[in-house]
C-alpha positions in Angstrom: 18.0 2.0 -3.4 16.7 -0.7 -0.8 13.6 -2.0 0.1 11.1 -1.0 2.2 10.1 -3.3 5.0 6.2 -4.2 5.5 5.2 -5.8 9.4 2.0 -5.9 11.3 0.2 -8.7 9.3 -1.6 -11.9 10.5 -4.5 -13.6 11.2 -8.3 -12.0 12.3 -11.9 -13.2 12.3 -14.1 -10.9 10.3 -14.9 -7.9 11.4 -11.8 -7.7 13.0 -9.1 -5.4 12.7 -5.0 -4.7 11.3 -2.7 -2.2 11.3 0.2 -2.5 8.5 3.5 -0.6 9.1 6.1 0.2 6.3 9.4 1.4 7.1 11.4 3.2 4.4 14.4 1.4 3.1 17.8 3.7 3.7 18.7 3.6 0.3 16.4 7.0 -0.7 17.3 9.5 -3.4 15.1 12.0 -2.2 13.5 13.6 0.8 11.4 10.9 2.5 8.3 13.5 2.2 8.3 13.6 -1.7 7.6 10.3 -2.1 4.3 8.7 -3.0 3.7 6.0 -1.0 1.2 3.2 -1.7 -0.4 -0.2 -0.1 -1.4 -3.2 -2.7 -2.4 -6.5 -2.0 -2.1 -9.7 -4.3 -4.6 -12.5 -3.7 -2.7 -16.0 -5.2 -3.6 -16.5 -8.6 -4.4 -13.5 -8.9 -3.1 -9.6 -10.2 -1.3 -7.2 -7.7 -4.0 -4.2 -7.0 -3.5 -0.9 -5.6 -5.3 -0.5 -2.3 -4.5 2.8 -1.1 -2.1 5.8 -1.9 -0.7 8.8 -0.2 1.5 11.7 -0.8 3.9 13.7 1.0 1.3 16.4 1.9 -0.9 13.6 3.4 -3.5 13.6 0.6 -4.9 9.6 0.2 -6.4 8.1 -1.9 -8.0 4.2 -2.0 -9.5 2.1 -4.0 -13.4 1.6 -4.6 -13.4 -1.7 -2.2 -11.8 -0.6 0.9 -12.8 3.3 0.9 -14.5 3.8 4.6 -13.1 0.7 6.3 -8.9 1.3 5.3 -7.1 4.5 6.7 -4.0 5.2 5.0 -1.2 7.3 7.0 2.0 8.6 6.9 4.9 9.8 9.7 7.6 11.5 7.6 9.8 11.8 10.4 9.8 8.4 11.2 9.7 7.6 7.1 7.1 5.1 7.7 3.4 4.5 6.7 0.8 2.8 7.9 -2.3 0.9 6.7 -5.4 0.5 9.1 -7.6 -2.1 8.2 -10.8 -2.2 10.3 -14.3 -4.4 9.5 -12.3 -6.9 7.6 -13.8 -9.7 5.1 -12.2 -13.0 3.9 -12.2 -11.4 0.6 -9.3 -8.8 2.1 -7.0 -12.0 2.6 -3.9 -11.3 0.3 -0.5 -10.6 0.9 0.4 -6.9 1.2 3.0 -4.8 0.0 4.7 -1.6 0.7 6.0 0.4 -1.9 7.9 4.0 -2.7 8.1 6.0 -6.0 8.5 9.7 -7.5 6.8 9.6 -10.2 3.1 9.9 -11.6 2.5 9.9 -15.5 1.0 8.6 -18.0 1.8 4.8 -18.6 0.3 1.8 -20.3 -1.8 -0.7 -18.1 0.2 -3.5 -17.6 2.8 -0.7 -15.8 2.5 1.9 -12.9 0.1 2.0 -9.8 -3.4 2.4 -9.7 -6.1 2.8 -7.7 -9.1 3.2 -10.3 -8.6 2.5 -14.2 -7.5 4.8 -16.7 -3.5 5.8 -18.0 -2.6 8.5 -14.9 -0.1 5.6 -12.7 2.3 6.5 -10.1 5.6 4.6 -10.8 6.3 2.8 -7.3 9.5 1.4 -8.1 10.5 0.1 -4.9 8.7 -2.5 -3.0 8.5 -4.8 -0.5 8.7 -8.5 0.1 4.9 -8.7 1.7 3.0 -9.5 4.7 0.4 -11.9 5.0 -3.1 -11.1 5.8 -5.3 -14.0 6.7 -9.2 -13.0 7.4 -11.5 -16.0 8.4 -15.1 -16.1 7.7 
């Protein structure tokens, strides 16, 4: 299958405000609303983390840092998702990335998707090449 395609990134003060968008690559195996779909960031030098996650019913989740200032969302019709980003930091500067997956299991820690720690992942297994977010103090 393809890649999904990330847009909407860029530069902000602090405070300020994004809105990611993710369209689905055409290369799905399944119904576009049976995927998980999930937002990470990866800050140079440093690990890939999950950032926010939501299923085909619309259920999210997010990780500890963002919860009450990210809004994940999803159009299923349109097969894309979108990240809001609002009261931004420097510390949210990283590049973003989209990606798809069916599956959630256990897996070891260097594998799957995660938003807190712990062996339940979701297998995104197709991703995105990134957008850049730049947030200046």
């Amino acid at each position: 299958q393809g890649q999904p395609v990330e847009s909407g990134g860029g530069s902000v003060q602090a405070g300020g405000s994004l809105r990611l968008s993710c369209v689905a690559s055409d290369g799905l195996v399944a119904p576009y609303n049976v995927y998980y779909m999930g937002w990470a960031r990866q800050i140079p030098g440093k690990e890939r983390e999950g950032v926010a996650l939501i299923k085909g019913d619309g259920s999210t989740s997010y990780r500890d840092s963002v919860k009450g200032r990210f809004t994940i969302s999803r159009d299923n019709a349109k097969k894309v998702v979108f990240l809001q980003m609002d009261n931004l930091s420097p510390d949210d500067t990283a590049i973003y990335y989209c990606a798809a997956g069916l599956q959630f299991g256990h897996y070891p820690a260097d594998r799957g998707f995660r938003l807190t720690p712990g062996p339940w992942a979701y297998d995104l297994d197709s991703w995105g090449n990134g957008t850049a977010v730049t947030i200046s103090s």
